[in-house]
MIFIZA-976492 format. One record per residue: x, y, z of N, C-alpha, C in turn. Coordinates in nm, 2 decimals, m for minus. Layout:
BEGIN
@neast->X; nnorth->Y; nup->Z; caeast->X; canorth->Y; caup->Z; ceast->X; cnorth->Y; cup->Z
...
//
This chain:
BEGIN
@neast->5.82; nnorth->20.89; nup->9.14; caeast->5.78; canorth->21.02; caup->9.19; ceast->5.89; cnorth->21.07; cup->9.28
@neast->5.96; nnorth->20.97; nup->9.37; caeast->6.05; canorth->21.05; caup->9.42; ceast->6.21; cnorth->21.11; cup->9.35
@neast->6.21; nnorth->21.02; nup->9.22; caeast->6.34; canorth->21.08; caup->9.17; ceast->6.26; cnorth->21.22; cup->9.11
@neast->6.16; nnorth->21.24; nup->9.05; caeast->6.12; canorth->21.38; caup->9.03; ceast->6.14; cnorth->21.52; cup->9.11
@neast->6.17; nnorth->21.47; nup->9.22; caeast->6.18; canorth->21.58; caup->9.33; ceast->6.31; cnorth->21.62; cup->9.32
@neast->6.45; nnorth->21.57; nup->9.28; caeast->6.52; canorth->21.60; caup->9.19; ceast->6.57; cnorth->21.72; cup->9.13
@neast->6.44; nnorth->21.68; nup->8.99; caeast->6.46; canorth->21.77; caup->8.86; ceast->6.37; cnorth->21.91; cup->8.98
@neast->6.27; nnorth->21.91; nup->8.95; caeast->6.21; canorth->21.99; caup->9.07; ceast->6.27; cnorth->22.09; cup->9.15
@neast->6.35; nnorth->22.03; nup->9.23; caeast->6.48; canorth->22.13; caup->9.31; ceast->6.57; cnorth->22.21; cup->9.17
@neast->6.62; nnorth->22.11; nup->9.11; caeast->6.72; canorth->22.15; caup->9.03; ceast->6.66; cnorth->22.30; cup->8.96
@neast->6.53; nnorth->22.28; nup->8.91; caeast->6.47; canorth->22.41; caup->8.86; ceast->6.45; cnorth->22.49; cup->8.94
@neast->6.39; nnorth->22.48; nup->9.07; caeast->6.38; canorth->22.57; caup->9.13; ceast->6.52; cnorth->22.65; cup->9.22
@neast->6.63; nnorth->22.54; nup->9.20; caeast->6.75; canorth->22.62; caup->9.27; ceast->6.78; cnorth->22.73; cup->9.15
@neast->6.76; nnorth->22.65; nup->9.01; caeast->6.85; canorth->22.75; caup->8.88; ceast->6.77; cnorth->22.84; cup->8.90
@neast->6.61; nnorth->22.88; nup->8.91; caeast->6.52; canorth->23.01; caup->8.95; ceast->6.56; cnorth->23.10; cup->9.07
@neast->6.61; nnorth->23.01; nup->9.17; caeast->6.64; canorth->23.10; caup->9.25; ceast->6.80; cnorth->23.15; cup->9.26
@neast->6.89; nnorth->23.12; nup->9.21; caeast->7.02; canorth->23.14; caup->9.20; ceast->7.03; cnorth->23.27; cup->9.08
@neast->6.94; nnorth->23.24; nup->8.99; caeast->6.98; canorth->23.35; caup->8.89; ceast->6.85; cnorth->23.48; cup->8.93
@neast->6.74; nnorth->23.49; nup->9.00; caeast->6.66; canorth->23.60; caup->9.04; ceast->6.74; cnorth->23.66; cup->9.15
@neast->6.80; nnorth->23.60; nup->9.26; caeast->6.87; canorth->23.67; caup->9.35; ceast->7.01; cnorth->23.70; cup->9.32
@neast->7.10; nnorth->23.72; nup->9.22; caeast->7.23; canorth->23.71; caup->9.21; ceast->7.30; cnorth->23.61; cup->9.30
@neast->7.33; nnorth->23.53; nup->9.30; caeast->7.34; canorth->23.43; caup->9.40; ceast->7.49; cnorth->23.44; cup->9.34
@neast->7.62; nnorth->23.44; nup->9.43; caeast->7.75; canorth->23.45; caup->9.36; ceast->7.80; cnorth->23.33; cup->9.34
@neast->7.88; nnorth->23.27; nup->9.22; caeast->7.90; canorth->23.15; caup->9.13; ceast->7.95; cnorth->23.04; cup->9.25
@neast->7.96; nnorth->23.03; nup->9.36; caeast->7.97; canorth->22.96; caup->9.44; ceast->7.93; cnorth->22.87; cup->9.48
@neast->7.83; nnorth->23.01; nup->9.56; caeast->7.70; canorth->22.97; caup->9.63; ceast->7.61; cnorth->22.88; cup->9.51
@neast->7.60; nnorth->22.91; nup->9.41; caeast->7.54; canorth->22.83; caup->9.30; ceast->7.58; cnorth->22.69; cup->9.26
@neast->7.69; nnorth->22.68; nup->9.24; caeast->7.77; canorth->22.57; caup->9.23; ceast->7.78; cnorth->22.47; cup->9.35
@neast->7.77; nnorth->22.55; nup->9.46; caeast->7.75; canorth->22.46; caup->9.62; ceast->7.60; cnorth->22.39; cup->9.63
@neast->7.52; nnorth->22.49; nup->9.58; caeast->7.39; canorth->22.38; caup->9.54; ceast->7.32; cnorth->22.30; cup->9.49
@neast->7.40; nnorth->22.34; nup->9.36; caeast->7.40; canorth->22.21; caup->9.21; ceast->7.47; cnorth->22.11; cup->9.26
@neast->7.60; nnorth->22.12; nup->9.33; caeast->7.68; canorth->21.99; caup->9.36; ceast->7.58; cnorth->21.90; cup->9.45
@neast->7.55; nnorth->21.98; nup->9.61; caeast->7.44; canorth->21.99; caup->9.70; ceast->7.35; cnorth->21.88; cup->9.63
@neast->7.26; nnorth->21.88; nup->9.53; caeast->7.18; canorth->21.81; caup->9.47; ceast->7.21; cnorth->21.69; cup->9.40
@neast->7.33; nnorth->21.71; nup->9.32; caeast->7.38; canorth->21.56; caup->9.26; ceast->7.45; cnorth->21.51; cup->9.37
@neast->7.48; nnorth->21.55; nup->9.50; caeast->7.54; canorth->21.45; caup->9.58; ceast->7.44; cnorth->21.37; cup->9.66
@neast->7.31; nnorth->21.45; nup->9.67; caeast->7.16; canorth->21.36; caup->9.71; ceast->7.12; cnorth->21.25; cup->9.58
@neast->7.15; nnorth->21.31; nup->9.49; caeast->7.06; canorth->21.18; caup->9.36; ceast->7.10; cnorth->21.03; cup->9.42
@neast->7.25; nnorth->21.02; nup->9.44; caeast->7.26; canorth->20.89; caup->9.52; ceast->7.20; cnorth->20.84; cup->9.61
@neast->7.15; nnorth->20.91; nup->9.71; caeast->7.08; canorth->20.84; caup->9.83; ceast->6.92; cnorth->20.81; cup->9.76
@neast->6.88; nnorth->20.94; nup->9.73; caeast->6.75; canorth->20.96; caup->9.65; ceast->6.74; cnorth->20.84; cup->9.57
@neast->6.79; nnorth->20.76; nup->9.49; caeast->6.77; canorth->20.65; caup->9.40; ceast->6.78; cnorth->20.52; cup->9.48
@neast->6.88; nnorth->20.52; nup->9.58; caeast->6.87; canorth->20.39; caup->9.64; ceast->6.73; cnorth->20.39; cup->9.70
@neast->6.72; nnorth->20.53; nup->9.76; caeast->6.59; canorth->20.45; caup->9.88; ceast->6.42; cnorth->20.45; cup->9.80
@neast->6.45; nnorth->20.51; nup->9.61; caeast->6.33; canorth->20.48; caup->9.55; ceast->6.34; cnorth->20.34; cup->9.50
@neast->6.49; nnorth->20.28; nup->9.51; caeast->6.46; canorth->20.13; caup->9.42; ceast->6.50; cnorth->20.05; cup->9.54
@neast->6.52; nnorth->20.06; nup->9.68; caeast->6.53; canorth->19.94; caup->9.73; ceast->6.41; cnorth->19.87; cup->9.72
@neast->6.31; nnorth->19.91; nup->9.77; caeast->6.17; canorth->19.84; caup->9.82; ceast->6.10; cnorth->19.74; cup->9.70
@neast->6.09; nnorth->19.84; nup->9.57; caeast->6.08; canorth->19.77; caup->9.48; ceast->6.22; cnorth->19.62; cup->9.46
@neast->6.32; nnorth->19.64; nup->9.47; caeast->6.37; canorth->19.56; caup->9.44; ceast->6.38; cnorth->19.42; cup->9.53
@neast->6.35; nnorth->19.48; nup->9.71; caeast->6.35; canorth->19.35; caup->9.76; ceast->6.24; cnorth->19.30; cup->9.77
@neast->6.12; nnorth->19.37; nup->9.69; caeast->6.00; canorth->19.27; caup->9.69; ceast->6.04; cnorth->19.17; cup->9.56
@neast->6.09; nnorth->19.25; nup->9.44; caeast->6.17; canorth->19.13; caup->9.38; ceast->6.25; cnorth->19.02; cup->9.43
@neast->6.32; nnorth->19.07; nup->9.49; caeast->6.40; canorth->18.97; caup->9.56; ceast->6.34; cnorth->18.83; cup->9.66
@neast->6.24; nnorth->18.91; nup->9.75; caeast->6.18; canorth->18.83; caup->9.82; ceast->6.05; cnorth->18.72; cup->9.78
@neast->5.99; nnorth->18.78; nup->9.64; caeast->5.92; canorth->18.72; caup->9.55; ceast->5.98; cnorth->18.59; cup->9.47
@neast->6.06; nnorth->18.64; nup->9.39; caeast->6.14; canorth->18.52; caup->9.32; ceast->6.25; cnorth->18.46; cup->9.31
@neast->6.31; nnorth->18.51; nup->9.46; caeast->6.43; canorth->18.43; caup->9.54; ceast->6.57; cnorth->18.46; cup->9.46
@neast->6.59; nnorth->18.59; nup->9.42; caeast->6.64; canorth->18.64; caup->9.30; ceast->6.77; cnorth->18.75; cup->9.41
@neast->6.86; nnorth->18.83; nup->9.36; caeast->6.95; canorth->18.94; caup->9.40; ceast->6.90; cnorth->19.04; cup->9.36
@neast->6.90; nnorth->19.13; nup->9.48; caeast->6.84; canorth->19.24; caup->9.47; ceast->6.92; cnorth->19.38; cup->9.39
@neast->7.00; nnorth->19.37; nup->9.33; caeast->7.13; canorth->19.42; caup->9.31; ceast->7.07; cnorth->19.48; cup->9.22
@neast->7.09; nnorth->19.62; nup->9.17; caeast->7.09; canorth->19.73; caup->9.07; ceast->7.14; cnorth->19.70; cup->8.95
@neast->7.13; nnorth->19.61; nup->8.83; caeast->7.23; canorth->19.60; caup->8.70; ceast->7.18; cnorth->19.67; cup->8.63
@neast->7.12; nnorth->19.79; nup->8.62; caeast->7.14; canorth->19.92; caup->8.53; ceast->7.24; cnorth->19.97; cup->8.45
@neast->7.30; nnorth->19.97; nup->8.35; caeast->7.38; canorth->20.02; caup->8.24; ceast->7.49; cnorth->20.19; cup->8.32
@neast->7.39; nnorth->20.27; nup->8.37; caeast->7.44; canorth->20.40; caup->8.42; ceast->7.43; cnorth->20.42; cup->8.57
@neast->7.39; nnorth->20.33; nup->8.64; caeast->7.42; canorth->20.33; caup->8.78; ceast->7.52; cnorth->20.31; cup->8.85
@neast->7.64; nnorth->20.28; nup->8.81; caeast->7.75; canorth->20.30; caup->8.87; ceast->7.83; cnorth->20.42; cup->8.85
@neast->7.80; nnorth->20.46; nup->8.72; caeast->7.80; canorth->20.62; caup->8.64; ceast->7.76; cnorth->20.74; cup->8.80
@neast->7.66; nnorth->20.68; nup->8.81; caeast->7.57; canorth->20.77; caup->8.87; ceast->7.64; cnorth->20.76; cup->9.00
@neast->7.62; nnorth->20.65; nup->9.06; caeast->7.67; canorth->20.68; caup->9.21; ceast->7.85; cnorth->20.74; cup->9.23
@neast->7.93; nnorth->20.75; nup->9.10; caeast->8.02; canorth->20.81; caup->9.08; ceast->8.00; cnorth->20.98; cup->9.10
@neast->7.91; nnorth->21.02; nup->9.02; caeast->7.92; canorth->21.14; caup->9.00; ceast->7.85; cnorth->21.17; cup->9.14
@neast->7.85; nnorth->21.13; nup->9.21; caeast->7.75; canorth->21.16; caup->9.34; ceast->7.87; cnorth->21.17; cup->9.44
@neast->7.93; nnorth->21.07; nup->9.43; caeast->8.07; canorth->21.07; caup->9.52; ceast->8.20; cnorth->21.20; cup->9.47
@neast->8.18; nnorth->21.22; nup->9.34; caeast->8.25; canorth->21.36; caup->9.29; ceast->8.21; cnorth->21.47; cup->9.33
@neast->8.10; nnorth->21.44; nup->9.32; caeast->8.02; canorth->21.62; caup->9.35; ceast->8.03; cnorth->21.60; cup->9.47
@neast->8.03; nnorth->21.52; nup->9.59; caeast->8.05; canorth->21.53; caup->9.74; ceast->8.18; cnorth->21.56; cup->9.76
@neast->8.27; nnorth->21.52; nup->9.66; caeast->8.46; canorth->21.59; caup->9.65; ceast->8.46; cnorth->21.70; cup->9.61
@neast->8.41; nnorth->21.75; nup->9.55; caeast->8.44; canorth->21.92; caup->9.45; ceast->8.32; cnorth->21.98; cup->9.58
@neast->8.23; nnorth->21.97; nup->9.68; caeast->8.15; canorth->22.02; caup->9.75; ceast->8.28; cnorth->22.04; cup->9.89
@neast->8.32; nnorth->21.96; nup->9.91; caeast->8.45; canorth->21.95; caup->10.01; ceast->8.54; cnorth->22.04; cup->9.98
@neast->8.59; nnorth->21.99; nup->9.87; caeast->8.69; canorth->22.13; caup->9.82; ceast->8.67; cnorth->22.21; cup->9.79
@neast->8.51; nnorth->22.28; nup->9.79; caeast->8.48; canorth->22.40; caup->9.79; ceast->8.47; cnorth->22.45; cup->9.88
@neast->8.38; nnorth->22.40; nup->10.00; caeast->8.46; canorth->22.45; caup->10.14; ceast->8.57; cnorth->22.49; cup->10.16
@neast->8.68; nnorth->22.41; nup->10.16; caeast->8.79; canorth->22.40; caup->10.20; ceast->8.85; cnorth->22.55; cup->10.14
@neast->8.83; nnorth->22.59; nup->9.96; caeast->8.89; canorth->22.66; caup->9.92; ceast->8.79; cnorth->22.81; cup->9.98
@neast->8.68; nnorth->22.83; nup->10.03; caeast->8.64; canorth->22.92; caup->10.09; ceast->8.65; cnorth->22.94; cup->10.21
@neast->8.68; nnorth->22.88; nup->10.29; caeast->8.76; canorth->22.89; caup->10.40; ceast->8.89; cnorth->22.94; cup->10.37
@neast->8.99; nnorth->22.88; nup->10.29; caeast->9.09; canorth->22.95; caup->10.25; ceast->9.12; cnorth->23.15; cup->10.23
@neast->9.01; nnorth->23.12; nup->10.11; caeast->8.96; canorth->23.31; caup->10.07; ceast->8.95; cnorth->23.36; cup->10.18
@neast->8.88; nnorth->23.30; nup->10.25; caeast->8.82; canorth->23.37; caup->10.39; ceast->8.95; cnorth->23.44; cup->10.48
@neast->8.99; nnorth->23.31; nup->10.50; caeast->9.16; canorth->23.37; caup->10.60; ceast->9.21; cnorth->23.46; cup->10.56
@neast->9.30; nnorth->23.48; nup->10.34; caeast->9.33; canorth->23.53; caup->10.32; ceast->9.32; cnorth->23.69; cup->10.28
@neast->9.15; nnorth->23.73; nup->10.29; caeast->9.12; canorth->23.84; caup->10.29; ceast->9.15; cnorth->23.93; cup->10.38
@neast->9.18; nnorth->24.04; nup->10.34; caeast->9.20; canorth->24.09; caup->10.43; ceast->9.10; cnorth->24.13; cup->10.52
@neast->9.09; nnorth->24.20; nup->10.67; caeast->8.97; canorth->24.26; caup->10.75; ceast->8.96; cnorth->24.37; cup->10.74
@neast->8.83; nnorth->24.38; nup->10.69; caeast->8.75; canorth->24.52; caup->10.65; ceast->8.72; cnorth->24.61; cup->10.79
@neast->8.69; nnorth->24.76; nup->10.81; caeast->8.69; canorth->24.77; caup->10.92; ceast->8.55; cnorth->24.83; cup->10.95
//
């Protein structure tokens, strides 16, 4: 249930990004915004489960999933292109000129 909250957001940011004209930025800062949560969002729905495994059958509680290293990748990218998107609007920012 809690990785559902997720998809959830994700739909309701694409509803709200495209009814308010939201400029490709700002849209892009939220999508990133979201896959750089799926990483935290997945650890803290499989720790518990896993250390009751762990604590049950004296086992490692370690994630060997096929796409989880996949994942916690793209989570650390989208926290880098979220950075450098700042950085580059801040940039625009200085470079504009002041309106009066």
């Amino acid at each position: 249930m809690i990785l559902g909250v997720g998809v959830v957001l994700a739909l309701a940011l694409g509803v709200i990004a495209m009814t308010s004209g939201a400029t490709p930025m700002i849209a892009a800062a939220g999508f990133l915004s979201l896959l750089m949560l799926g990483a935290p969002g997945f650890f803290f729905a499989s720790f518990a489960p896993g250390m009751a495994l762990a604590d049950t059958f004296m086992i490692s509680a370690g994630v060997s999933l096929p796409g989880v290293r996949a994942f916690y990748i793209i989570s650390a990218f989208a926290a880098a292109l979220l950075m450098l998107g700042g950085v580059v609007a801040v940039l625009r920012a200085r470079a504009a000129p002041a309106s009066a």
